[in-house]
Backbone of each chain as ProteinMPNN parsed JSONL, in Angstrom:
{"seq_chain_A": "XXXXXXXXXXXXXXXXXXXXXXXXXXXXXXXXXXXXXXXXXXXXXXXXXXXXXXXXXXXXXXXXXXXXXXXXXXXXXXXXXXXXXXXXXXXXXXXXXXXXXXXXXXXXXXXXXXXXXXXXXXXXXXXXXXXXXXXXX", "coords_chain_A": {"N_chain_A": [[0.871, -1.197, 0.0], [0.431, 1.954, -0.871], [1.411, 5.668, -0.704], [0.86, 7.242, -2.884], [-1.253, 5.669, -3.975], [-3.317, 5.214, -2.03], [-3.645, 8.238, -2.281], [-4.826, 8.596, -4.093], [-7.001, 7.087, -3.985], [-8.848, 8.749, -2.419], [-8.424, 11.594, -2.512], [-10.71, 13.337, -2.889], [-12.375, 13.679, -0.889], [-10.297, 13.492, 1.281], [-7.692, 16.262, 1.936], [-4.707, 15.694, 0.968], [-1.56, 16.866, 2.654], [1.801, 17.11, 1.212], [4.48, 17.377, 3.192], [7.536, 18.666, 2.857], [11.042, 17.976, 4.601], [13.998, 18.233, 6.543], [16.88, 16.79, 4.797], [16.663, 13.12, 5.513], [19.141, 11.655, 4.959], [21.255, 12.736, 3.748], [24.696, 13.264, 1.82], [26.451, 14.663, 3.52], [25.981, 14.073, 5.785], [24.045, 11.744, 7.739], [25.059, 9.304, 5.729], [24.043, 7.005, 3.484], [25.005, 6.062, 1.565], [27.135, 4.431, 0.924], [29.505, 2.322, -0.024], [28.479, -1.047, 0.824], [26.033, -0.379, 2.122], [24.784, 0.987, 0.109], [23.702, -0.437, -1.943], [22.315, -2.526, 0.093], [20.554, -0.327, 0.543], [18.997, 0.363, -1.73], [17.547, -2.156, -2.477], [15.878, -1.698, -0.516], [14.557, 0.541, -0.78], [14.09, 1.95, -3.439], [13.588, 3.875, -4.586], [14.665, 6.013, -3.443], [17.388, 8.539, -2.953], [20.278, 9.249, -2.787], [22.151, 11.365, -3.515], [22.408, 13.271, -2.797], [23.432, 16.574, -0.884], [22.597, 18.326, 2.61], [20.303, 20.22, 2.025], [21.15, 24.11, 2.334], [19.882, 26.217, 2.369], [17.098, 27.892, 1.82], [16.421, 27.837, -1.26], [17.546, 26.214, -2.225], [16.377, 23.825, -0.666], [13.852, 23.818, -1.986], [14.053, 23.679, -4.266], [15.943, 20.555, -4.223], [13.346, 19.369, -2.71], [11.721, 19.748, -5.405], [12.773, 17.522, -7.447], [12.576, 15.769, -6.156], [9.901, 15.594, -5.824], [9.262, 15.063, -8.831], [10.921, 12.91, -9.391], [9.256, 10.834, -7.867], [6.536, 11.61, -8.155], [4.517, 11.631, -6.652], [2.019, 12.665, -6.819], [0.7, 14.222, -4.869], [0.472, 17.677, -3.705], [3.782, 19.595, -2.688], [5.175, 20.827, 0.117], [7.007, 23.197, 1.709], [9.069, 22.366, 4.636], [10.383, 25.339, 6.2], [13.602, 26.571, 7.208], [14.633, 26.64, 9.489], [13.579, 24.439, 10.599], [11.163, 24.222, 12.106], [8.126, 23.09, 11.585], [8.962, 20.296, 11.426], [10.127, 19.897, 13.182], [7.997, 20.222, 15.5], [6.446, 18.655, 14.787], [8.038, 15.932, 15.189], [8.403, 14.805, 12.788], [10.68, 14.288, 11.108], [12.464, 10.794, 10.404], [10.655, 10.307, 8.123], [6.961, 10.607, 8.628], [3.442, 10.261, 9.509], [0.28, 11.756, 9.712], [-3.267, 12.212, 10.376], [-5.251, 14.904, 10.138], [-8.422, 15.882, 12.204], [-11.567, 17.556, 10.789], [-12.289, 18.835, 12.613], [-9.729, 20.032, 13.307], [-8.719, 18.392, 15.277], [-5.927, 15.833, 15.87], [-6.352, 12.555, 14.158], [-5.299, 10.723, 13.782], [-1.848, 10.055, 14.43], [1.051, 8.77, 13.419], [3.767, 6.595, 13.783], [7.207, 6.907, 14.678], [8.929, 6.942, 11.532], [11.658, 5.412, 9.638], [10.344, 2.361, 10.281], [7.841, 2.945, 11.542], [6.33, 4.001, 9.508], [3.739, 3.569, 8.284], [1.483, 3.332, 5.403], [-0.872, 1.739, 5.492], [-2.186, 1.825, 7.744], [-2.872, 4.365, 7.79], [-4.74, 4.818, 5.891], [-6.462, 3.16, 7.125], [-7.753, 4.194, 9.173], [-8.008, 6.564, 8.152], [-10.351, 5.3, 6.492], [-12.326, 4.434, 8.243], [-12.31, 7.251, 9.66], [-13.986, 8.888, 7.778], [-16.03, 6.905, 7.866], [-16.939, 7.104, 10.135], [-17.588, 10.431, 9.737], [-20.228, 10.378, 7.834], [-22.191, 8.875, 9.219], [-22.626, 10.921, 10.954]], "CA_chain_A": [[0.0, 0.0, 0.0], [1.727, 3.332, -0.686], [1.031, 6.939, -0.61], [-0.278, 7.644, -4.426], [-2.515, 4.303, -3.79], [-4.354, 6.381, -0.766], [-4.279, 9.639, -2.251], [-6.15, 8.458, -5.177], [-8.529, 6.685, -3.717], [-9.605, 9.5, -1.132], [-8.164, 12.753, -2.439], [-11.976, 14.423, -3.32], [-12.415, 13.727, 0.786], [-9.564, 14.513, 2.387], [-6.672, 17.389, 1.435], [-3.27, 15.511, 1.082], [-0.248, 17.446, 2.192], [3.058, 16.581, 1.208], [5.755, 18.295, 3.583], [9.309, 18.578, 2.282], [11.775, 18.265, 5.346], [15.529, 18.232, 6.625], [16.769, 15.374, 4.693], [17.498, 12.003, 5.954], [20.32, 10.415, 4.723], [22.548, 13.482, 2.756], [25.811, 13.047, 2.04], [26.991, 15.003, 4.299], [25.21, 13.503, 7.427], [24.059, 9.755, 7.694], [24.812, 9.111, 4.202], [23.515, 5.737, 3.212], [25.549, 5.768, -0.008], [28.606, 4.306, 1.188], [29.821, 1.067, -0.452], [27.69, -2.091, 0.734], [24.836, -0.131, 2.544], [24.005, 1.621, -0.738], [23.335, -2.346, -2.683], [21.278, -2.429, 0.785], [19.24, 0.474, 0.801], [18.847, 0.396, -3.251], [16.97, -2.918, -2.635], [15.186, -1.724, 0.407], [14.467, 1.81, -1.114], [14.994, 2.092, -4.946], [13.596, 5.53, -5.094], [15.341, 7.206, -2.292], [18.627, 9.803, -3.922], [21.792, 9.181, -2.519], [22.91, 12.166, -3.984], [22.003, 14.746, -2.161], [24.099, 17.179, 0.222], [21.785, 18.592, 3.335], [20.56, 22.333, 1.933], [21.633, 25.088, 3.294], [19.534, 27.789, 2.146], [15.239, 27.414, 1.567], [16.036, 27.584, -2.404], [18.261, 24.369, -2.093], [15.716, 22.652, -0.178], [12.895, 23.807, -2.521], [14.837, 22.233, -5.886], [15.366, 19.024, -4.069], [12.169, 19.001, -2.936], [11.03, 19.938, -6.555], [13.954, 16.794, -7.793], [11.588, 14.749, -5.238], [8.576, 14.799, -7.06], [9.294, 14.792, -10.099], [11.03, 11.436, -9.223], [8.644, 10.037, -6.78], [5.309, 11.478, -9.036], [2.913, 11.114, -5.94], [0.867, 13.467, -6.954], [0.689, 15.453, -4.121], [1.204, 18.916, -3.49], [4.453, 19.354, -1.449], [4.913, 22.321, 0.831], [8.614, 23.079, 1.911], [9.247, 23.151, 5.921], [11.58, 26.746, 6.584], [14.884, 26.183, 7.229], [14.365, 26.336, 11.139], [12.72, 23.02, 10.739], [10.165, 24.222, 12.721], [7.264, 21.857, 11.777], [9.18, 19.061, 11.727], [10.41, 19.527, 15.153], [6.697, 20.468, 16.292], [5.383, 17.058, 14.74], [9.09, 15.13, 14.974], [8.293, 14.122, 11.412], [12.184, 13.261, 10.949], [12.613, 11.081, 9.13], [9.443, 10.399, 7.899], [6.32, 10.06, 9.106], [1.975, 10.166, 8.556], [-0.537, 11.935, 10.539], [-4.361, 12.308, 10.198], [-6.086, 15.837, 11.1], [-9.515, 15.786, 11.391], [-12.372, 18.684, 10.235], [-12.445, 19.843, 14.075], [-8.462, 20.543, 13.879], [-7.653, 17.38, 15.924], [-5.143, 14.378, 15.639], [-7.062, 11.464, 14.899], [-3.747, 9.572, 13.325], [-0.192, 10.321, 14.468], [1.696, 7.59, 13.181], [5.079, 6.344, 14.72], [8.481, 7.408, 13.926], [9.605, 5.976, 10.491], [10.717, 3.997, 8.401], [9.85, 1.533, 10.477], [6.44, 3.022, 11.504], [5.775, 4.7, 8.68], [2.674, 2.733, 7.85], [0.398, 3.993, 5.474], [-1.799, 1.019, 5.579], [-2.695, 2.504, 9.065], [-3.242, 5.752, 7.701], [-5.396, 4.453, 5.438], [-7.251, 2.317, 7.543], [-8.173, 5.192, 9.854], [-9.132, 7.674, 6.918], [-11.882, 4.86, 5.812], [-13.12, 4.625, 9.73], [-12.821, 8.502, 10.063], [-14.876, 9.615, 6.688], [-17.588, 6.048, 8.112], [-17.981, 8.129, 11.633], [-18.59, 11.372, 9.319], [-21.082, 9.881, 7.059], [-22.826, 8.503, 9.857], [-23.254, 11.413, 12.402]], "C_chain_A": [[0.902, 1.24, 0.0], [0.692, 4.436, -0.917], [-0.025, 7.259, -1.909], [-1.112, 6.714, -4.132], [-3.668, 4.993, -3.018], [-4.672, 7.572, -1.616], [-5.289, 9.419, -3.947], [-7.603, 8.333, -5.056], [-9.478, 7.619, -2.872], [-9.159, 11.33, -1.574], [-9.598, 13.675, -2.952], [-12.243, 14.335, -2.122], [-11.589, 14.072, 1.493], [-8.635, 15.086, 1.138], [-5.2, 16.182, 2.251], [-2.105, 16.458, 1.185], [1.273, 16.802, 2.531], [3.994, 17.434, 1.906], [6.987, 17.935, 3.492], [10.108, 18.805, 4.225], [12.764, 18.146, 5.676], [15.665, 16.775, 5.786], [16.739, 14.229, 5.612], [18.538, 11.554, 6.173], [21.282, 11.626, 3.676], [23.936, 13.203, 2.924], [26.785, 13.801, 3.048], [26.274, 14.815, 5.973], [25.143, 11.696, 7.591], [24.013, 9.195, 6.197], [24.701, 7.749, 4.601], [24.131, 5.163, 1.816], [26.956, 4.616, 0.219], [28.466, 2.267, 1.106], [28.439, -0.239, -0.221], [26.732, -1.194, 1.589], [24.075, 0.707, 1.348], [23.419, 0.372, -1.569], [21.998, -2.064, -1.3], [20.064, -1.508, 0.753], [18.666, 0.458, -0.742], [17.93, -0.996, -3.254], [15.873, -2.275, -1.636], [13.786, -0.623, 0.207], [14.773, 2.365, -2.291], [14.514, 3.89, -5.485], [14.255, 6.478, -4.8], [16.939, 7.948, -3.179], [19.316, 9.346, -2.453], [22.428, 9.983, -2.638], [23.298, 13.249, -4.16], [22.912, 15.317, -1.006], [22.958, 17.273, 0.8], [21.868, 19.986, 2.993], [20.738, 23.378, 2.834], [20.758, 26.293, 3.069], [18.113, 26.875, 1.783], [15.571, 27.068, -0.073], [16.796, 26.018, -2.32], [17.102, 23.672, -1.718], [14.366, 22.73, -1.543], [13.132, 23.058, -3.616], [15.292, 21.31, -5.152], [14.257, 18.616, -3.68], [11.349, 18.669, -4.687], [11.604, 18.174, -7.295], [12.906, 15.812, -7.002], [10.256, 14.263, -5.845], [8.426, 14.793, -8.12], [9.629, 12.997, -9.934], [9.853, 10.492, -8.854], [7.188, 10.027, -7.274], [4.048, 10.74, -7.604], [1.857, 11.953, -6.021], [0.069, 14.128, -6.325], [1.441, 16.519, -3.699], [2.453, 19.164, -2.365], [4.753, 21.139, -1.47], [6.431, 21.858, 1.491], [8.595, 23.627, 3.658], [10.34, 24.515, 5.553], [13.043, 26.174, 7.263], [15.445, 26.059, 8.487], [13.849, 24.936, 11.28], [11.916, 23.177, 11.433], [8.815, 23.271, 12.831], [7.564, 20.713, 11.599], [9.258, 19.005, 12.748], [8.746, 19.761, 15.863], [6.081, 18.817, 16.005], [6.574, 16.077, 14.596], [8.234, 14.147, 13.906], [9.731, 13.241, 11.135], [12.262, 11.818, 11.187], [11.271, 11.176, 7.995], [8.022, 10.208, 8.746], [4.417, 10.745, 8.831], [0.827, 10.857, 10.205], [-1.655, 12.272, 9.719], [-5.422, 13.855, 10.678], [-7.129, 15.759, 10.387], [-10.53, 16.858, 11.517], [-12.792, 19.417, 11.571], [-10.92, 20.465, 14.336], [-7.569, 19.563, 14.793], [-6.867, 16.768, 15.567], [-5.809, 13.648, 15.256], [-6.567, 10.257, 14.618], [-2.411, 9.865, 14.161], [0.225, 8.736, 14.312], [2.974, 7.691, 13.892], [6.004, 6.943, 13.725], [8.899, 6.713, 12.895], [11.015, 6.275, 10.576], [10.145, 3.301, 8.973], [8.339, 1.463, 11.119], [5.671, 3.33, 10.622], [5.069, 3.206, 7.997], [1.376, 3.315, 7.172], [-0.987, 3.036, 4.856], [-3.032, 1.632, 6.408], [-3.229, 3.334, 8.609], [-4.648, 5.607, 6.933], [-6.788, 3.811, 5.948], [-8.341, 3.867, 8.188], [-8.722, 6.657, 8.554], [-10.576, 6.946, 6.356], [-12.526, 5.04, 7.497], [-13.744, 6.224, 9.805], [-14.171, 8.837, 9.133], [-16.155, 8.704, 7.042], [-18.498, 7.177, 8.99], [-18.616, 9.202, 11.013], [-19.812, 11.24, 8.531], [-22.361, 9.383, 8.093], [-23.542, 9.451, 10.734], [-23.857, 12.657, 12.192]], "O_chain_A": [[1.876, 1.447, 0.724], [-0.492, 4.281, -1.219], [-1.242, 7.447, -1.911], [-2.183, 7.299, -3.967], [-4.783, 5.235, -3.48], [-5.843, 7.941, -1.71], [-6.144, 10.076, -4.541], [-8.646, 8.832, -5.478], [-10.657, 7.341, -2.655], [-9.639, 12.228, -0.881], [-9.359, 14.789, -3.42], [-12.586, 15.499, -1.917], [-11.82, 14.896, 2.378], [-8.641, 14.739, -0.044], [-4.873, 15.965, 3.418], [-1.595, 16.902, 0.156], [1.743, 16.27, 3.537], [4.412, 18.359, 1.209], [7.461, 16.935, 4.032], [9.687, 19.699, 4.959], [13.143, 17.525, 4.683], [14.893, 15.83, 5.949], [16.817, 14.619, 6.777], [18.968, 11.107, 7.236], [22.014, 11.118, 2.826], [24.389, 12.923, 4.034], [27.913, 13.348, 3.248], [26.253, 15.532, 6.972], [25.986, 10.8, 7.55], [23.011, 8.729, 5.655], [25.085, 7.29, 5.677], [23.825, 4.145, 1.195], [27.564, 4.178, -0.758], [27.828, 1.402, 1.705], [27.533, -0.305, -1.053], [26.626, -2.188, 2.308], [22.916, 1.081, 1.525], [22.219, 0.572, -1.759], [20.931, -1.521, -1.584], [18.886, -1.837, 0.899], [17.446, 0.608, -0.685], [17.376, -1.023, -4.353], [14.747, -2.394, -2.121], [12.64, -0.7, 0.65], [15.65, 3.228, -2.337], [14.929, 4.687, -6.327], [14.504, 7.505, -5.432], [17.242, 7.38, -4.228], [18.805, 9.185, -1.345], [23.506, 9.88, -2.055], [23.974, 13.94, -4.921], [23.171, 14.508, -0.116], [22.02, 16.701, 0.245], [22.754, 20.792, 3.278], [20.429, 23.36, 4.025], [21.021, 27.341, 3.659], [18.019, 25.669, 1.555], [15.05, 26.008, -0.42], [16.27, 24.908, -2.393], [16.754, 22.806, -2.52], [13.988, 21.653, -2.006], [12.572, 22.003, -3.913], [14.624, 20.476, -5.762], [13.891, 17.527, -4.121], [10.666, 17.703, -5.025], [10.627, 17.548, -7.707], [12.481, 14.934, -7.753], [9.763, 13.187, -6.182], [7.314, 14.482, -8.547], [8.866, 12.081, -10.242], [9.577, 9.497, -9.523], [6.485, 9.031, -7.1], [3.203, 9.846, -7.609], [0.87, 11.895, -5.287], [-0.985, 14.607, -6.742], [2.633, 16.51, -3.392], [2.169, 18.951, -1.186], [4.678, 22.081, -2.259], [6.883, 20.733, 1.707], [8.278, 24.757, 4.027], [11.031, 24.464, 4.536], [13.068, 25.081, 7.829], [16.525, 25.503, 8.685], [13.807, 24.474, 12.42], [11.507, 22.063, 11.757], [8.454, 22.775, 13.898], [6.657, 19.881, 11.566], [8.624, 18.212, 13.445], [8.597, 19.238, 16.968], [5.48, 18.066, 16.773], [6.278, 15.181, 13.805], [7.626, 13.102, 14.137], [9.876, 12.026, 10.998], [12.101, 11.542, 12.376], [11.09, 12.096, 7.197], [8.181, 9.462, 9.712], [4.229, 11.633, 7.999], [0.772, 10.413, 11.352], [-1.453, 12.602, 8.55], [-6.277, 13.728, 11.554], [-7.329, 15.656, 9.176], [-10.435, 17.293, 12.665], [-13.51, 20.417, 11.593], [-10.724, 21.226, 15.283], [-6.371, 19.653, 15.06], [-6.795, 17.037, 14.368], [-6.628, 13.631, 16.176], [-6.982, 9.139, 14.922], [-2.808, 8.976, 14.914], [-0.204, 7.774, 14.95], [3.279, 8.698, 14.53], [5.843, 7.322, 12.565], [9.359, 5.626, 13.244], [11.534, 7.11, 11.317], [9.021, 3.202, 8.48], [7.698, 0.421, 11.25], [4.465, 3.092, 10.682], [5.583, 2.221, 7.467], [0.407, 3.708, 7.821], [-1.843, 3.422, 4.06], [-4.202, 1.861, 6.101], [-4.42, 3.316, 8.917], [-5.618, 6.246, 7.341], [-7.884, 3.896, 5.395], [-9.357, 4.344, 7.68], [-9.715, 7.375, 8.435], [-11.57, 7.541, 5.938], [-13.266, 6.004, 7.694], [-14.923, 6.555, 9.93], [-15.265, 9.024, 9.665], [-17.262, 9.174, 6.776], [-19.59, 7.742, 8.919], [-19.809, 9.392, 11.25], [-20.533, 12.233, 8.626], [-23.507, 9.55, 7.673], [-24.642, 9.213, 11.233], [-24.404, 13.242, 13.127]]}, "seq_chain_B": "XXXXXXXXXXXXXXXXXXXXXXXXXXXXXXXXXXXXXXXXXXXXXXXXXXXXXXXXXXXXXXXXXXXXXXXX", "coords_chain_B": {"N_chain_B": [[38.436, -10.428, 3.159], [38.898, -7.777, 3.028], [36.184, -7.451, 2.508], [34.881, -7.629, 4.649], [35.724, -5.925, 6.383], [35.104, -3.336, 5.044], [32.631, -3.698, 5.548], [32.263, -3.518, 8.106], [33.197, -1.71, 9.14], [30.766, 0.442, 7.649], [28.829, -0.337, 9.06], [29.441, 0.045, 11.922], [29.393, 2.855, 11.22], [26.66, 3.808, 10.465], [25.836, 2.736, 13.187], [26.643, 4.184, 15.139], [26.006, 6.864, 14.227], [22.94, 6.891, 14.24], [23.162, 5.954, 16.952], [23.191, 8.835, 17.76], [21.391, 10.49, 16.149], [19.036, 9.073, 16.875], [18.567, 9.421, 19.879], [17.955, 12.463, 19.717], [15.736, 12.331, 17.945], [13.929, 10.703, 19.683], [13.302, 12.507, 22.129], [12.206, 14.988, 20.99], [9.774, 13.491, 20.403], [8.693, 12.813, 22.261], [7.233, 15.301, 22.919], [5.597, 15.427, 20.729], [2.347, 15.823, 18.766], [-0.561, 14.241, 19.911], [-3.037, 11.388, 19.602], [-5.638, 13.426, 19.382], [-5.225, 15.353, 20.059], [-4.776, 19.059, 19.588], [-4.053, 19.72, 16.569], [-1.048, 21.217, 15.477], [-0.764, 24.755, 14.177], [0.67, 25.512, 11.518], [1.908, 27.505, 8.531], [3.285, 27.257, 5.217], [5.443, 27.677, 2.174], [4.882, 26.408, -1.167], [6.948, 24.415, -3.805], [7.863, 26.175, -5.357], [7.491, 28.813, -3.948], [5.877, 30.698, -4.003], [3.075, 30.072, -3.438], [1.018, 29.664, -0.932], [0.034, 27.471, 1.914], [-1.915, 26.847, 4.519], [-3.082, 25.51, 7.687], [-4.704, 25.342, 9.487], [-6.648, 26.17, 7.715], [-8.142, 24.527, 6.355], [-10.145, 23.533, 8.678], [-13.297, 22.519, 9.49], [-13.227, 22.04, 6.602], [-11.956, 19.655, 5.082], [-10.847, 16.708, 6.35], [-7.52, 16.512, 6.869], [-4.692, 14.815, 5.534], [-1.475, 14.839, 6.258], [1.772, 13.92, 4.976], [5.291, 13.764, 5.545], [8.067, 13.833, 4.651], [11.656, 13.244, 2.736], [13.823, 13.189, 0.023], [15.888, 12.002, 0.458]], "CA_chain_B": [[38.854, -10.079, 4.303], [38.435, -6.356, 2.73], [34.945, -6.767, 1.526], [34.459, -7.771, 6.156], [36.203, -4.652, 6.689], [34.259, -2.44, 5.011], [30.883, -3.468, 6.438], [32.467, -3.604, 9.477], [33.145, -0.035, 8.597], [29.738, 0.785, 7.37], [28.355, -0.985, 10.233], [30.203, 1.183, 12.829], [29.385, 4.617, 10.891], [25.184, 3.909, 10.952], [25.884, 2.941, 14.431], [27.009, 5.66, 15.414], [25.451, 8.152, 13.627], [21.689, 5.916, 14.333], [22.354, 6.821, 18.252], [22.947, 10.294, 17.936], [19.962, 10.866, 15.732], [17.428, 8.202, 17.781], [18.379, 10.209, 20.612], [17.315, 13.566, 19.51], [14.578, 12.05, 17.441], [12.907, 10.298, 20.363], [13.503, 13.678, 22.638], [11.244, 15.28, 20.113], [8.737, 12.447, 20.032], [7.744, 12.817, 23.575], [6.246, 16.445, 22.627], [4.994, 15.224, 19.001], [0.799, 15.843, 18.867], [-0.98, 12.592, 19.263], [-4.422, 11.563, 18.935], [-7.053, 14.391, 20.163], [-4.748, 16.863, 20.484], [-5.022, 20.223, 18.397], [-3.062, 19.966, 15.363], [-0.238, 22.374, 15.892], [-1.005, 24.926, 13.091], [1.656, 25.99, 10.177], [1.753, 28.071, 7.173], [4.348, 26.506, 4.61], [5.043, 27.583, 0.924], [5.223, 25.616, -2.159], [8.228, 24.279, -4.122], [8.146, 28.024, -5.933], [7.861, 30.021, -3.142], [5.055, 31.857, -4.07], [1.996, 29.68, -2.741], [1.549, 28.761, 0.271], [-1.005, 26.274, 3.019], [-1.953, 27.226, 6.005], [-3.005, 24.02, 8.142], [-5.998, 25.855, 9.97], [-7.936, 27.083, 6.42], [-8.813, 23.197, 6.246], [-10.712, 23.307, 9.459], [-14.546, 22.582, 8.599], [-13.664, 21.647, 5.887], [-11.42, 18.457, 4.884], [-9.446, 16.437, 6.895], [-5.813, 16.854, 6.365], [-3.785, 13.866, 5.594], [0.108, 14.742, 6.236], [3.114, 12.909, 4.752], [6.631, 14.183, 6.244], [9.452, 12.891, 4.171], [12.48, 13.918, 1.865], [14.451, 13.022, -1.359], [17.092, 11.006, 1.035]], "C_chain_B": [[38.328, -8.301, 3.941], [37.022, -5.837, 2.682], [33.979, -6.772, 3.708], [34.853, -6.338, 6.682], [35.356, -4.098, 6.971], [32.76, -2.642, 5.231], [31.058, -3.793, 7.549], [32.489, -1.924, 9.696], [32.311, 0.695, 8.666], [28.758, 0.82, 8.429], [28.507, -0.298, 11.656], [29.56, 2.626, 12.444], [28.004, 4.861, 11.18], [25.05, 3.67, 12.17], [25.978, 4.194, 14.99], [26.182, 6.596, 15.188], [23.932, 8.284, 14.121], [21.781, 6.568, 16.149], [22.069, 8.493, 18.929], [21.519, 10.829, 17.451], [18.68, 10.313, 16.089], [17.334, 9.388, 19.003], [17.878, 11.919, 20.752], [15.689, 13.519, 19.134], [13.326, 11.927, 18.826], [12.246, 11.595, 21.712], [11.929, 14.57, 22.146], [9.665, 14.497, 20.002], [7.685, 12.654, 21.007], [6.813, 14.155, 23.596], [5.36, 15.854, 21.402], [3.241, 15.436, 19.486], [0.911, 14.646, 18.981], [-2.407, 12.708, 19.335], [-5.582, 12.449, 19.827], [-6.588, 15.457, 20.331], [-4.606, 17.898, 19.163], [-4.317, 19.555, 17.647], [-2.322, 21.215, 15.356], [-0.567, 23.666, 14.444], [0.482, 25.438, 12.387], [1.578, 26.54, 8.831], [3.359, 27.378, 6.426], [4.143, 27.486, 2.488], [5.841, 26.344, -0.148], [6.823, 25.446, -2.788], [8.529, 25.858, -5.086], [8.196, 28.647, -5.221], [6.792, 30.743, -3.381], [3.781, 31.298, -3.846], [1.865, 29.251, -1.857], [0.395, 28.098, 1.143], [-0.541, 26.795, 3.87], [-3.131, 25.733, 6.609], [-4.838, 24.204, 8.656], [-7.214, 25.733, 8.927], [-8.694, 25.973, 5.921], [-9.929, 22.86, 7.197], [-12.096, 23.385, 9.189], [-14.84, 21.97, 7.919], [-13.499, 19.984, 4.71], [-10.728, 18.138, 5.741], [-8.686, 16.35, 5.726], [-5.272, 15.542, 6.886], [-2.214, 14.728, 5.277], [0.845, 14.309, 6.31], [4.267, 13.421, 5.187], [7.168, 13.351, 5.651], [10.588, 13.976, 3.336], [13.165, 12.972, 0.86], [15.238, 11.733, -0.676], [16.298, 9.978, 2.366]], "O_chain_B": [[37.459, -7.744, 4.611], [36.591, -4.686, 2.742], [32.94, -6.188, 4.015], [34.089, -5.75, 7.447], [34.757, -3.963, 8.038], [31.887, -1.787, 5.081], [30.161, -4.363, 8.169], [31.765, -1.216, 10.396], [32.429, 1.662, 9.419], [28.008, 1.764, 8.678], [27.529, -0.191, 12.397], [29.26, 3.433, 13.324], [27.73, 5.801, 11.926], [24.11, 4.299, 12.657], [25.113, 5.054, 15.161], [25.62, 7.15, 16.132], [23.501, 9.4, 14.409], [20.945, 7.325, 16.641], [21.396, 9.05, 19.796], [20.706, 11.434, 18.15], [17.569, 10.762, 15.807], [16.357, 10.126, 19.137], [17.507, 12.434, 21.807], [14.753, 14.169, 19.6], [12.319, 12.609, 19.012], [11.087, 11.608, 22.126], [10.897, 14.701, 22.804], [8.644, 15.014, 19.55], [6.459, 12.692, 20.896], [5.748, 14.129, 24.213], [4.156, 16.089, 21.509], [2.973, 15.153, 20.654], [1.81, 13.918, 18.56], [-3.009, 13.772, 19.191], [-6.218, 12.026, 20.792], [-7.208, 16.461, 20.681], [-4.378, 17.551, 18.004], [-3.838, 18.557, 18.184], [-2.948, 22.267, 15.231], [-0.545, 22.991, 13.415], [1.365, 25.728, 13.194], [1.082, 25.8, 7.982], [4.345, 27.093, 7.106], [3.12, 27.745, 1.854], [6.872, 25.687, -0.004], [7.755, 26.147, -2.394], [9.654, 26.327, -5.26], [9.056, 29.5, -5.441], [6.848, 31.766, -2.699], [2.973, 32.193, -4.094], [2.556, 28.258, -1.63], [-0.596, 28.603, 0.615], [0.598, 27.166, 4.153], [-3.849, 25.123, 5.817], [-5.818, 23.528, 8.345], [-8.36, 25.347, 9.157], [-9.689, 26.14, 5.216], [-10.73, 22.009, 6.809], [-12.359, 24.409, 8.558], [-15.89, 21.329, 7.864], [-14.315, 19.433, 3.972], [-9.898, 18.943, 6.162], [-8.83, 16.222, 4.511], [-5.277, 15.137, 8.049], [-1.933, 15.159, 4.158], [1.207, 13.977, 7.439], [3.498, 14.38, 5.238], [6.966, 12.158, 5.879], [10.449, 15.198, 3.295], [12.911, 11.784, 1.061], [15.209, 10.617, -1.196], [16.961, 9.141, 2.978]]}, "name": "protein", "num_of_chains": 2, "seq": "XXXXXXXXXXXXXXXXXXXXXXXXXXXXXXXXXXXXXXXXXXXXXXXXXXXXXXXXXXXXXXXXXXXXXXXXXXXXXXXXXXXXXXXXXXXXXXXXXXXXXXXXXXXXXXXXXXXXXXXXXXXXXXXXXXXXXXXXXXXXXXXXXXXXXXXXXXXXXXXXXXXXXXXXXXXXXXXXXXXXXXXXXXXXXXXXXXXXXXXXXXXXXXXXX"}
């Protein structure tokens, strides 16, 4: 189950946003490129760039963001955190990760810290539940 | 013997690197929203710079699904 899979099926109900944030894995931080963990992550992760420094300035981040979806083609709109990382650090998104707000302004997802939570089965699951309860009440 | 090395190497460097950044990460985690609580709000602009979302202007009217990721 992946991201475009969801936002197809549900994007006339809910508003998908994509937020761009500090990288991950740049070469100049936890690079992931390096000899036998790049074979690893290239099986694990064949989309993910390797080939990226960590930007230093908002236009940097905005052209790899931009370099992001063009690759990645999920077909949602992405919105660039500020260079404070501010809403990542407010929703410790780093590295990735999936939340649900719902038409009162609440939570009614926060997913776990990825990769290894990043589940958007979950997310999924809970967007068909949420949109049942609104239909219903 | 070389090829043990270097993912002994490799092996060592994500170590490393894996507890510095869990430990900040999880730091962070213990504030993170969770379920019922406001949604922190944020204005953000686009990969141009010249449009931008505000988190609130949804309220009413769709939920907001948000992905957090990057290129790397």
């Amino acid at each position: 189950m992946s991201i475009q899979e969801i936002y197809k099926q549900f994007k006339e109900e809910v508003q998908f946003l994509s937020i761009y944030i500090r990288e991950a894995h740049p070469i100049d931080g936890w690079w992931m490129g390096r000899r036998l963990t790049k074979k690893l992550m290239l099986r694990m992760a064949p989309k993910v760039s390797m080939e990226h420094y960590d930007p230093k300035t908002i236009e940097e981040r905005r052209a790899v963001a931009g370099e992001c979806e063009t690759a990645l083609q999920y077909g949602v709109r992405t919105y660039i955190d500020e260079m404070d990382n501010h809403v990542n650090d407010t929703y410790a998104a780093w590295p990735t990760r999936l939340y649900l707000v719902g038409l009162d302004g609440k939570i009614v997802y926060g997913g776990g810290l990825g990769p290894y939570d990043f589940k958007p089965s979950k997310l999924k699951a809970t967007i068909e539940e949420y949109l049942k309860q609104l239909s219903t009440s | 013997m070389a090829i043990i090395a270097e993912l002994f190497d490799d092996v060592k460097f994500i170590f490393n690197y894996r507890s510095k950044v869990m430990k900040q990460q999880l730091a962070l985690n213990k504030l993170a929203p969770k379920a019922g609580d406001l949604a922190p709000d944020f204005t953000l602009s686009d990969i141009s710079g010249k449009e931008s979302v505000t988190l609130s202007d949804f309220r009413g009217k769709k939920p907001v699904a948000l992905v957090f990721g990057s290129f790397t």
